[in-house]
C-alpha positions as CSV (number, residue, x, y, z in Angstrom):
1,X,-60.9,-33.2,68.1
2,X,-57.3,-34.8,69.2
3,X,-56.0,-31.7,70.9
4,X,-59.5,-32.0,73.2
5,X,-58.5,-35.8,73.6
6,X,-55.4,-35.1,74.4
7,X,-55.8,-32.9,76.9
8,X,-58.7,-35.0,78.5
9,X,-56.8,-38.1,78.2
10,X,-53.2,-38.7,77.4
11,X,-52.0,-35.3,79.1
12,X,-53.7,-36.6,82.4
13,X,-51.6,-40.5,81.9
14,X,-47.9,-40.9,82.4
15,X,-46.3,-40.4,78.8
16,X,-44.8,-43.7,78.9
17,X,-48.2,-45.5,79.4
18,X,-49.8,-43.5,77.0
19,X,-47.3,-44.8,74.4
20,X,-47.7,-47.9,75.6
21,X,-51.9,-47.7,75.2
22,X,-51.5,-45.7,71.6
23,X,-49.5,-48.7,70.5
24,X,-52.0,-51.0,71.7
25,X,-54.5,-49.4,69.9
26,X,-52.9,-49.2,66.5
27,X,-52.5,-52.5,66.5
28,X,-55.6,-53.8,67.4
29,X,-57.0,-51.1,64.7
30,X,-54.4,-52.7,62.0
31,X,-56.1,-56.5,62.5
32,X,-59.1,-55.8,61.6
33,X,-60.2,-56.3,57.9
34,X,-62.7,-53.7,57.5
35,X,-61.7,-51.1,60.1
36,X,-58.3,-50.6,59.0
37,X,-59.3,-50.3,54.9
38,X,-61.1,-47.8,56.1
39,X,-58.8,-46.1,58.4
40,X,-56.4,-46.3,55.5
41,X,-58.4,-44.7,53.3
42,X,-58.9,-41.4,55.9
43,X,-55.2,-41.4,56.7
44,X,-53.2,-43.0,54.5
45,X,-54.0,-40.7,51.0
46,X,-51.7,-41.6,48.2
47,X,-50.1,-38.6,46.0
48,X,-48.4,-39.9,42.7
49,X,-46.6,-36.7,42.5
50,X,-45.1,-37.5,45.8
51,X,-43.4,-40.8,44.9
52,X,-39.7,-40.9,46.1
53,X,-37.1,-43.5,45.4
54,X,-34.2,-43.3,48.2
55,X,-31.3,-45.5,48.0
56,X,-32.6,-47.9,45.3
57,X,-36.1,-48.1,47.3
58,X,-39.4,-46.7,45.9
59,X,-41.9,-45.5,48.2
60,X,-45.1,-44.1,48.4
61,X,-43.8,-40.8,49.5
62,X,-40.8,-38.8,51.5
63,X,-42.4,-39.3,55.1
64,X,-41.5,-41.6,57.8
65,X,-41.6,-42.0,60.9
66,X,-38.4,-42.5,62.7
67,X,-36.8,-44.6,65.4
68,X,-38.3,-44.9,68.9
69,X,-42.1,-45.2,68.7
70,X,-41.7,-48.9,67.5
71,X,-38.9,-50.2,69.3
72,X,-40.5,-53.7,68.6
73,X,-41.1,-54.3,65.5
74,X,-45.4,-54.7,66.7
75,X,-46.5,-51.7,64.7
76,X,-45.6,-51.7,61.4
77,X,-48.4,-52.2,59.7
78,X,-51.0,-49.8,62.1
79,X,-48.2,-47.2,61.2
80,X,-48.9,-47.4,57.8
81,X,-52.0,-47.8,58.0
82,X,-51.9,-44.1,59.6
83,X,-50.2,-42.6,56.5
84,X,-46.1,-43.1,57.1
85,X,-44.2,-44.3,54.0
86,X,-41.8,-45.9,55.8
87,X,-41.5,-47.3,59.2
88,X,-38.0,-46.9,61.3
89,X,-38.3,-49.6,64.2
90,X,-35.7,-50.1,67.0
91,X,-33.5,-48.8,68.5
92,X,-33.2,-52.5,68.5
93,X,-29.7,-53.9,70.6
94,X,-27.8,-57.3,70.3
95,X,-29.0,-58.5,73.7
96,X,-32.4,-57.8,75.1
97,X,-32.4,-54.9,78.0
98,X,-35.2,-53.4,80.0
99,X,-33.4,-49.5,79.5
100,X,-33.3,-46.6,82.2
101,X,-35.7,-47.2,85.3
102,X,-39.0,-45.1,85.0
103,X,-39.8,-42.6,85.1
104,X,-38.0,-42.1,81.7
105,X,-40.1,-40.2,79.4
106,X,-41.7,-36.5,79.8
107,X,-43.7,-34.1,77.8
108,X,-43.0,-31.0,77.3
109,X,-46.2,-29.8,76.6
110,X,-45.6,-25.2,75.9
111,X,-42.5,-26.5,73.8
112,X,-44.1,-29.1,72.2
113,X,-41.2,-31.4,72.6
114,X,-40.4,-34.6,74.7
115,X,-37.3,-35.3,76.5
116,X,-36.2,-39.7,76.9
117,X,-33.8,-42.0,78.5
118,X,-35.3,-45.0,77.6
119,X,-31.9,-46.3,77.3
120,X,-32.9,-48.8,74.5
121,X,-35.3,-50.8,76.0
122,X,-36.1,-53.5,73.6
123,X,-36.4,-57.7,73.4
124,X,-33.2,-57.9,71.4
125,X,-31.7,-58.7,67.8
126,X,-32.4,-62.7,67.6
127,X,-36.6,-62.0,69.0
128,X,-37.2,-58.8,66.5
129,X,-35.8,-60.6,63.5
130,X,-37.7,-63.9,64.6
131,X,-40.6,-60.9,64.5
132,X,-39.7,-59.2,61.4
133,X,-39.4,-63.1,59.9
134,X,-42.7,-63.7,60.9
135,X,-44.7,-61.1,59.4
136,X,-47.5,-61.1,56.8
137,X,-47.4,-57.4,55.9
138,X,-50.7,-56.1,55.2
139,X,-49.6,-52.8,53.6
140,X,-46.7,-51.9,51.6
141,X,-44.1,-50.5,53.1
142,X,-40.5,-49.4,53.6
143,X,-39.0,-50.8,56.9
144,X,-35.9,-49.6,58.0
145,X,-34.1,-51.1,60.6
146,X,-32.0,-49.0,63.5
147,X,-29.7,-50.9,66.2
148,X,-27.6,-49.7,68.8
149,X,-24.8,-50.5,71.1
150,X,-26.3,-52.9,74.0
151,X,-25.3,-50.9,77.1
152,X,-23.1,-53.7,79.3
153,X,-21.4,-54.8,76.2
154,X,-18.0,-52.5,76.1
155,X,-16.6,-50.0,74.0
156,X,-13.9,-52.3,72.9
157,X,-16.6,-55.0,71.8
158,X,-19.2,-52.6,70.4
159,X,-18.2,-53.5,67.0
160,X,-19.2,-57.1,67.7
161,X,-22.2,-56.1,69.3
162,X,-23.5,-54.3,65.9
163,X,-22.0,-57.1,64.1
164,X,-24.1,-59.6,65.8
165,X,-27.4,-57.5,65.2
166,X,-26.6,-56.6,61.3
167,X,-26.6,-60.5,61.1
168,X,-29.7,-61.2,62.8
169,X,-31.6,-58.6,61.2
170,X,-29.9,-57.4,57.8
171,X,-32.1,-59.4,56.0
172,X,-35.6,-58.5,57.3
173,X,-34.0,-54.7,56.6
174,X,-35.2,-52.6,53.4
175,X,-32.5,-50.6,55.0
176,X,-30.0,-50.2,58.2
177,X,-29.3,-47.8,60.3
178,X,-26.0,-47.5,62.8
179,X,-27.4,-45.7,65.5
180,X,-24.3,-43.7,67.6
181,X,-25.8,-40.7,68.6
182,X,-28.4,-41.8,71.4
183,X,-27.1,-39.5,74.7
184,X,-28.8,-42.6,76.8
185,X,-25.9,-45.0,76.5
186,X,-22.6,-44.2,78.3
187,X,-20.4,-44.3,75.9
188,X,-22.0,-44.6,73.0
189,X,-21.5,-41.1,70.9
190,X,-18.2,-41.4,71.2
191,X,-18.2,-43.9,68.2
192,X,-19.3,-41.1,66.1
193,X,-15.4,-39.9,66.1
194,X,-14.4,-41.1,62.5
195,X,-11.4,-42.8,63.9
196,X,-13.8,-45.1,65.8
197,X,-16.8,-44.8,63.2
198,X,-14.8,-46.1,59.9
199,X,-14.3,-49.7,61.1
200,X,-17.8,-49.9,62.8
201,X,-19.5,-49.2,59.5
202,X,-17.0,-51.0,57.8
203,X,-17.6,-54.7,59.9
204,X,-21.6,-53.3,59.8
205,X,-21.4,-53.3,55.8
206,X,-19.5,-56.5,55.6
207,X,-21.3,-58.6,57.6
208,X,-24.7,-57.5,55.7
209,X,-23.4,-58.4,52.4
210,X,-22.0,-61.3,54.0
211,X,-25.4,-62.2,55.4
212,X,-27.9,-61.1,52.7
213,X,-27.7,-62.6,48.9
214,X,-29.0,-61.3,45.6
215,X,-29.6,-57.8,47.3
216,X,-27.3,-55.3,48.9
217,X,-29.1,-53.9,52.3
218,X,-28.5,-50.0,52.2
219,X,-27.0,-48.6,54.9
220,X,-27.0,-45.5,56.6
221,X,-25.3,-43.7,59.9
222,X,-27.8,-41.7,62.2
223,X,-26.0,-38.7,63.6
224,X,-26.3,-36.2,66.8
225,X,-27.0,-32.8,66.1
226,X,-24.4,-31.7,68.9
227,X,-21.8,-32.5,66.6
228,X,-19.5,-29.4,66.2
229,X,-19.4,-28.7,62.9
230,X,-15.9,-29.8,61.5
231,X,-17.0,-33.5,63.2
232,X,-20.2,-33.0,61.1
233,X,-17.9,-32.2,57.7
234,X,-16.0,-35.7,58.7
235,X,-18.7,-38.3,59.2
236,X,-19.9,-36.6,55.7
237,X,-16.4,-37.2,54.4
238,X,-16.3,-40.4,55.6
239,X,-20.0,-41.6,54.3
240,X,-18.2,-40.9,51.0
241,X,-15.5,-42.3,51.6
242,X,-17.5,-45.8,52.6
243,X,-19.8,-45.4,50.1
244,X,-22.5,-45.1,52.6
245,X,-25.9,-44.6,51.4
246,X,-27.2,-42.4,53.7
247,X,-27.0,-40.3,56.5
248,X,-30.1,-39.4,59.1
249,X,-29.8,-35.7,60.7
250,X,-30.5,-35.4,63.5
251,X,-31.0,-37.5,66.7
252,X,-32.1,-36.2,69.9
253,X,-30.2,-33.4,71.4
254,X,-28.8,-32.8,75.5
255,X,-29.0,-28.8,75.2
256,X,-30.8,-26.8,76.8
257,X,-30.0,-23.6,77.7
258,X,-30.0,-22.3,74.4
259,X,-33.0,-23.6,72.7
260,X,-35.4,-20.9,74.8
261,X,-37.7,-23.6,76.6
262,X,-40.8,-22.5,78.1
263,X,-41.3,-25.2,80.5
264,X,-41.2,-25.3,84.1
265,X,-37.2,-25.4,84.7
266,X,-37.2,-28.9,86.8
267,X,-38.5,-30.6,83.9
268,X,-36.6,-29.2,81.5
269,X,-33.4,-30.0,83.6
270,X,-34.5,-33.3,83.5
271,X,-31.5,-35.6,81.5
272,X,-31.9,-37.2,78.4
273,X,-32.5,-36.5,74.9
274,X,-34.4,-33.4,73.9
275,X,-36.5,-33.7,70.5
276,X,-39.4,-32.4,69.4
277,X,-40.1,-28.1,68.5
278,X,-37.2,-27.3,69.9
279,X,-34.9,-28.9,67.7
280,X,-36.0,-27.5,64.4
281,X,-33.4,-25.2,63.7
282,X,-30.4,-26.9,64.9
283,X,-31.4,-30.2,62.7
284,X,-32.0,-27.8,59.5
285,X,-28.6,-26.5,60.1
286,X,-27.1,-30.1,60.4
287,X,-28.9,-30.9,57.0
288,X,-27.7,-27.9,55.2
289,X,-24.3,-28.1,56.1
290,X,-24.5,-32.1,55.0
291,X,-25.5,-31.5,51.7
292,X,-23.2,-28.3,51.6
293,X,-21.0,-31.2,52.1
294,X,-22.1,-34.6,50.0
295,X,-24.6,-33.4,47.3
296,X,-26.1,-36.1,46.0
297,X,-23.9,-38.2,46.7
298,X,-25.0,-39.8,49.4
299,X,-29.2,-39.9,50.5
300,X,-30.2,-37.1,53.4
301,X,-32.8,-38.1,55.9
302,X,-33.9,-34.8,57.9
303,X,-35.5,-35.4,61.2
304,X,-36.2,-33.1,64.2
305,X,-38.2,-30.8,64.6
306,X,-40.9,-31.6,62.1
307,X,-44.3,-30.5,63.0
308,X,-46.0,-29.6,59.4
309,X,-45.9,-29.4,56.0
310,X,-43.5,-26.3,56.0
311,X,-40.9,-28.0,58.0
312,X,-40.9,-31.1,55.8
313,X,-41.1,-28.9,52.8
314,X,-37.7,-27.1,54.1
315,X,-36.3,-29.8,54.9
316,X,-36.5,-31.5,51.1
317,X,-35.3,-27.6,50.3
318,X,-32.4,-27.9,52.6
319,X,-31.4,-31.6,51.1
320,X,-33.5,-34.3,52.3
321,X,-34.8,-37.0,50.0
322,X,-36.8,-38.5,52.9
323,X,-38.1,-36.7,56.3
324,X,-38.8,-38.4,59.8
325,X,-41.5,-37.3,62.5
326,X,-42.1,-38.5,65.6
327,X,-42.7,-36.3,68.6
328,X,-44.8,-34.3,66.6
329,X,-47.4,-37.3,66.6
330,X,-47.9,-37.2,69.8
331,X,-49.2,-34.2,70.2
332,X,-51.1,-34.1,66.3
333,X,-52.5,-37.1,66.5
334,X,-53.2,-39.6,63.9
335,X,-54.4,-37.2,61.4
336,X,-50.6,-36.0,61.1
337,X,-49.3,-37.9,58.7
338,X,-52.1,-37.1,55.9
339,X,-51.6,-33.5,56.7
340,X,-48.2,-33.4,56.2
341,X,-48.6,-35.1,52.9
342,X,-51.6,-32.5,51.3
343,X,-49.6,-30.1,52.6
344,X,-46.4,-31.0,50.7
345,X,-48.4,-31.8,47.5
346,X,-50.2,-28.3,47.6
347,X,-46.8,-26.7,47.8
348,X,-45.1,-28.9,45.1
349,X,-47.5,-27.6,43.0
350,X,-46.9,-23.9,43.9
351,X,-43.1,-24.3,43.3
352,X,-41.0,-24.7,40.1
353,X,-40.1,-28.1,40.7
354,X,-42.1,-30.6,38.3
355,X,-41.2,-33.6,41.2
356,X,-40.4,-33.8,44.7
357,X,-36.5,-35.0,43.2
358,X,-35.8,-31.9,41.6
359,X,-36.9,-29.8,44.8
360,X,-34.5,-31.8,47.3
361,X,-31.7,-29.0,48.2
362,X,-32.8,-26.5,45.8
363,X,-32.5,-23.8,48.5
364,X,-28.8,-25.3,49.4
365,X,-27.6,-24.9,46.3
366,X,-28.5,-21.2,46.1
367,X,-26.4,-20.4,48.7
368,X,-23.4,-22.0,48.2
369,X,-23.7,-21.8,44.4
């Protein structure tokens, strides 16, 4: 029934607007008593053997959805309400900033992928927090927090800039994310070289303890998956070396040329980040050679590429305690999120693990055991 929608409908509207109206939608679904009990109810299934605790924080299962669909703050509720066990909001920056002039998003409908340069359009640190502040949650979630760099501040004052966010919004945070790795602000993956990452996370960690009492705010880097891999083996190096509590593999990616797109050439030349179908193997690879790397020492989140149960199922194999999904949803619709989580509790049950714990980077450990 969504794929007919979605052809009828969203294919036909400019992605952005469609975003913009699905949004809109879940929100208005999300206020209303009745409705969303029962929308809850058809989407939102709950699977005890699922349960998953990730950095100190239990949630209802391994699945989230990640950064970029709720840049806001607006949605957290109607996301859960759709099934996600914890919501990522932001990119959220330290000043507000309108991001890339449209047209900035485009579907890749034969790949099943999107490629963005929003740019981190968003209303800022101080009016999210005031946001986050405000909210009466409705449903129990996780809600993790992701800011960026805001793009006129400089390189040499980026540290400040994340500083000035983590204050505003460490508290409202079940956990925070450092994003480096968009490709949509100049300048902005080059903080991902450890020389330059090490006292970023370092002022990001102090000014959330400094901010936040009786509880220590996790924290976690979100990295790209263009990374050569020696750069890959030091951010995990260094996420020991901080005590970082997780790391979130991968973010969107600028190839091209060797992911075998389908698409008409002029929109896949299009610039900006690539996620979505494409990205599947390149992210597994990224979250292999991480828990190659940190064990358990330090919490895996595996994003990219996740379209189904199997790929969230590989991607606990490969390492992950929690898996992220976005582009996915916009072309399964809202029934996504339920069908990824029958289909991970059908194949729990088929495997030798008794919990979803003891299955995260079984298959990783085979091959480098």
């Amino acid at each position: 029934m969504y794929k007919i929608f979605f052809q009828l409908v969203f294919r036909r509207m400019d992605p952005e607007r469609a975003h913009h109206l699905a949004v809109r939608w879940i929100r208005c679904a999300a206020r209303v008593p009745v409705l969303r009990t029962f929308v809850a109810a058809a989407l939102a299934p709950r699977f005890e053997e699922l349960r998953t605790e990730a950095f100190g924080l239990r949630m209802h299962g391994p699945f989230g959805l990640a950064a970029g669909f709720d840049k806001n703050a607006v949605a957290v509720d109607g996301m859960a309400m759709l099934g996600f066990d914890h919501v990522e909001i932001g990119t959220v920056t330290g000043e507000p900033q309108p991001g890339n002039p449209p047209k900035r998003l485009f579907r890749l409908v034969p790949d099943r992928a999107l490629i963005n340069r929003m740019g981190f359009n968003n209303e800022g640190s101080a009016s999210v927090a005031a946001r986050l502040a405000a909210r009466r949650a409705v449903f129990r979630t996780t809600v993790g927090v992701n800011i960026g760099k805001t793009k006129v501040v400089p390189e040499s004052e980026a540290t400040a800039d994340y500083v000035r966010s983590t204050e505003r919004l460490a508290r409202h945070a079940d956990y925070l994310v450092v994003n480096v790795s968009s490709p949509n602000t100049p300048g902005l993956r080059g903080l991902q070289a450890v020389d330059q990452l090490r006292p970023l996370l370092t002022a990001v960690r102090e000014a959330a303890d400094r901010t936040v009492t009786g509880r220590r705010v996790p924290l976690l880097v979100k990295i790209a998956p263009d990374l050569a891999d020696e750069d890959i083996d030091a951010v995990a190096d260094l996420a020991v070396e901080l005590g970082l509590d997780g790391i979130i593999a991968t973010n969107t990616t600028v190839a091209r040329d060797t992911l075998g797109l389908a698409s008409d050439p002029a929109l896949t030349a299009e610039t900006g980040g690539l996620s979505g179908a494409p990205l599947k193997a390149r992210s597994l690879e990224v979250l292999r050679r991480l828990y190659a790397r940190v064990g358990d020492r330090v919490t895996l989140v595996g994003v990219g590429g996740v379209e189904d149960a199997e790929d969230a199922w590989q991607r606990v194999l490969a390492g992950a305690t929690l898996v992220q999904g976005y582009s996915a949803f916009i072309y399964r619709g809202p029934f996504w999120s339920r069908a990824i989580h029958q289909g991970l509790a059908a194949r729990l049950a088929l495997s030798p693990y008794a919990t979803l714990a003891e299955a995260v980077g079984a298959d990783t450990r085979k091959v480098t055991a």
